[in-house]
C-alpha positions in Angstrom: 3.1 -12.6 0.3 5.5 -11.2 3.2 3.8 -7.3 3.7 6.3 -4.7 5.1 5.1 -1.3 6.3 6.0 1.3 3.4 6.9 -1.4 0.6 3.8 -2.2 -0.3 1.0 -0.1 -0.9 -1.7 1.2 1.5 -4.4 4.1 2.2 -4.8 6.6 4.7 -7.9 7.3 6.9 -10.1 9.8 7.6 -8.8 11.7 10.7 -11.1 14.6 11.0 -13.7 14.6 13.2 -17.3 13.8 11.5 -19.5 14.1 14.8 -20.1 18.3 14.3 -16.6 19.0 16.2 -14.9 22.3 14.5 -12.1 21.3 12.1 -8.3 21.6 13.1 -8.3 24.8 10.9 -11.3 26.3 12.7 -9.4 25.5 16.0 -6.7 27.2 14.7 -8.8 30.4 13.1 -10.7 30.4 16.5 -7.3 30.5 18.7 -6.0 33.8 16.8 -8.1 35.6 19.1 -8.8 33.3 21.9 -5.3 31.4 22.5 -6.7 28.2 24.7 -8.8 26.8 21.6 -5.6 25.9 20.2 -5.4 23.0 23.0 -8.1 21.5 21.1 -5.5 20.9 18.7 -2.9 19.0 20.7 -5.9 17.2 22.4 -6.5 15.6 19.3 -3.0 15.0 17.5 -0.3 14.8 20.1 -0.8 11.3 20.9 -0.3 10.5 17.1 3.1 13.1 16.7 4.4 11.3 19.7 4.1 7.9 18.7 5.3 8.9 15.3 8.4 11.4 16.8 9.2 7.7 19.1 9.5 5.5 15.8 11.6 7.4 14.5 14.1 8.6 17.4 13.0 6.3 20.7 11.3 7.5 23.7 13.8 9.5 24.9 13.4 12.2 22.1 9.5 11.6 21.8 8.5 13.9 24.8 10.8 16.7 23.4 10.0 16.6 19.8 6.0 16.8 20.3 6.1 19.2 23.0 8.6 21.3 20.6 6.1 20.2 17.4 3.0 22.3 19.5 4.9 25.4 20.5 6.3 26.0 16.9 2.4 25.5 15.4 1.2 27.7 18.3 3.9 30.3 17.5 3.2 30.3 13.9 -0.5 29.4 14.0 -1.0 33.1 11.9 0.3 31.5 8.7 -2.0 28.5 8.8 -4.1 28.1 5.5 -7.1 27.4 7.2 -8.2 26.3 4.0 -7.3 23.3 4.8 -9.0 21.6 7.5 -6.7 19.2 8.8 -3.8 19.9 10.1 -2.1 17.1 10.5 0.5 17.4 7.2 1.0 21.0 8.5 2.2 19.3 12.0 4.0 16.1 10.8 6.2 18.7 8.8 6.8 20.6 11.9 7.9 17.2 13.6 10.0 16.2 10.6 12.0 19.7 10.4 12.5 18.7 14.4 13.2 15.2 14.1 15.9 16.4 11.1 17.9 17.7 13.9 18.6 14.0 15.2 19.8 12.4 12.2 22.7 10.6 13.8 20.4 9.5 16.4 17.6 7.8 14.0 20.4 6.0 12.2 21.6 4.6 15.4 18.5 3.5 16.8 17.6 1.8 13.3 20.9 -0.1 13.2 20.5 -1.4 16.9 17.3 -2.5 15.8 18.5 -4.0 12.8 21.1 -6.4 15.2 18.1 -6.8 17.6 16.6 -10.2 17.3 13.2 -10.5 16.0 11.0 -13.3 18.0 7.2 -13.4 16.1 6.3 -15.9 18.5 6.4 -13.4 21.0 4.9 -11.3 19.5 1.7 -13.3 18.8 1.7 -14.4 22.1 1.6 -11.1 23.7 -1.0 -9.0 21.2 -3.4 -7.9 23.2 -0.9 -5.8 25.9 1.9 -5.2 23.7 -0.2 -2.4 21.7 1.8 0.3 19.9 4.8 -1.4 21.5 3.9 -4.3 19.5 3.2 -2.5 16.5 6.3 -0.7 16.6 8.4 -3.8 17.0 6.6 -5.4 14.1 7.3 -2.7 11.7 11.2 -2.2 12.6 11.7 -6.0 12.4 15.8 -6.4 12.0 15.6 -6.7 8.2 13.5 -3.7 7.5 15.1 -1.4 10.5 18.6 -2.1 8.4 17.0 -1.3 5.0 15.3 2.2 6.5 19.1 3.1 7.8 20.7 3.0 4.6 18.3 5.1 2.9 18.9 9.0 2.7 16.9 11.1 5.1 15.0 12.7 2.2 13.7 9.2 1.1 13.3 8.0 4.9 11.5 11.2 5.1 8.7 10.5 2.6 8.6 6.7 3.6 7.7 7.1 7.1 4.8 9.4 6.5 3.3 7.7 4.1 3.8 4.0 6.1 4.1 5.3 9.8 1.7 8.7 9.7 -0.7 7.2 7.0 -0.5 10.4 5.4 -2.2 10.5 1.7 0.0 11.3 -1.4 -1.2 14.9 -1.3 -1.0 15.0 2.5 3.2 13.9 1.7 3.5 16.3 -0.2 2.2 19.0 1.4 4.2 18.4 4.8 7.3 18.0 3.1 6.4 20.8 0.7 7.4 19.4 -2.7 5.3 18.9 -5.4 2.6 15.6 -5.8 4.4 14.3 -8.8 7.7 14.4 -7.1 5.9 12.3 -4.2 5.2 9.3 -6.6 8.1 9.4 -8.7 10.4 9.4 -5.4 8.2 6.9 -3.3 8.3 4.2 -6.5 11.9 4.1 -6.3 12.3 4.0 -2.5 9.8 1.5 -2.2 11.5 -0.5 -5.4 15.0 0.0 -3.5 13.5 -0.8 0.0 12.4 -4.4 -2.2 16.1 -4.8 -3.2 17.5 -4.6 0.1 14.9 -7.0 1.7 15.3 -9.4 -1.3 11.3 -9.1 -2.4 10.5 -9.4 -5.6 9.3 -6.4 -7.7 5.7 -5.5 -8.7 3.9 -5.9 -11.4 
């Protein structure tokens, strides 16, 4: 069975670190009164808002939308729930409220993909250097780029951190701020209309 990023199922990962290093929310408590702990932050996430913030928007906007991601968590660091110790949701919402500026350019990089040809030999023959270029290419394959552009923003929204950030459910729905039932509900039908467009059938 074909597998496309976001129709199917999948899990996230454990993304806190487990060696005795403070928690993001202990970084963040710590750097109310000593500013520079906060870089402990962006050490350990910018790389992934980046990559994520490039998906969606290309290269060009990456650079901009993580640097911009960091200075709106350091300016409102204050309201943090540090009860929560990673803060990863709280960030990929800040990226999303920034990437939601761009909106005309997401759909046009999605529709050049979707005319793009898609060569899997290459990409097989290139795996090891390729990397995240590789990855990226596999998951905005022609057929799936044109299906993400003709969702609504909201729907892309959810997708992309569920599929692209690997962001639990509850993780969802805390960065976008809606509740964890309307995170299923909506994520069954965009997956179930994502199915329509790529002509796979439905599950069980």
């Amino acid at each position: 069975m074909t597998t496309y990023p976001g129709v199917n199922g999948g899990g996230p990962d454990d993304h806190q670190p487990d060696d005795g290093e403070p928690s993001d929310a202990r970084l963040i408590e710590a750097s109310l009164s000593a500013p520079e702990r906060f870089a402990g932050v962006f050490d350990r996430h910018a790389d992934e808002i980046h990559a994520y913030a490039g998906r969606r928007l290309g290269p060009e906007h990456a650079d901009d939308v993580t640097a911009e991601t960091f200075f709106v968590a350091f300016r409102k660091r204050h309201r943090y729930d540090t009860s929560r110790p990673d803060a990863r949701p709280w960030l990929y919402g800040i990226a999303g409220n920034l990437i939601s500026g761009h909106r005309r350019a997401e759909v046009r990089r999605l529709r050049a993909l979707a005319r793009a040809p898609y060569d899997a030999g290459e990409r097989g023959a290139h795996e090891e250097e390729r990397g995240a270029e590789r990855a990226s290419a596999a998951a905005l394959r022609p057929a799936l780029a044109a299906a993400l552009a003709r969702l609504s923003s909201a729907e892309r929204d959810l997708l992309l951190l569920v599929a692209w950030a690997d962001l639990s459910y509850e993780e969802a729905a805390e960065a976008l701020r809606i509740p964890i039932g309307t995170v299923r509900s909506r994520l069954h039908r965009v997956r179930a209309k994502l199915r329509r467009h790529l002509d796979l059938p439905e599950e069980d």
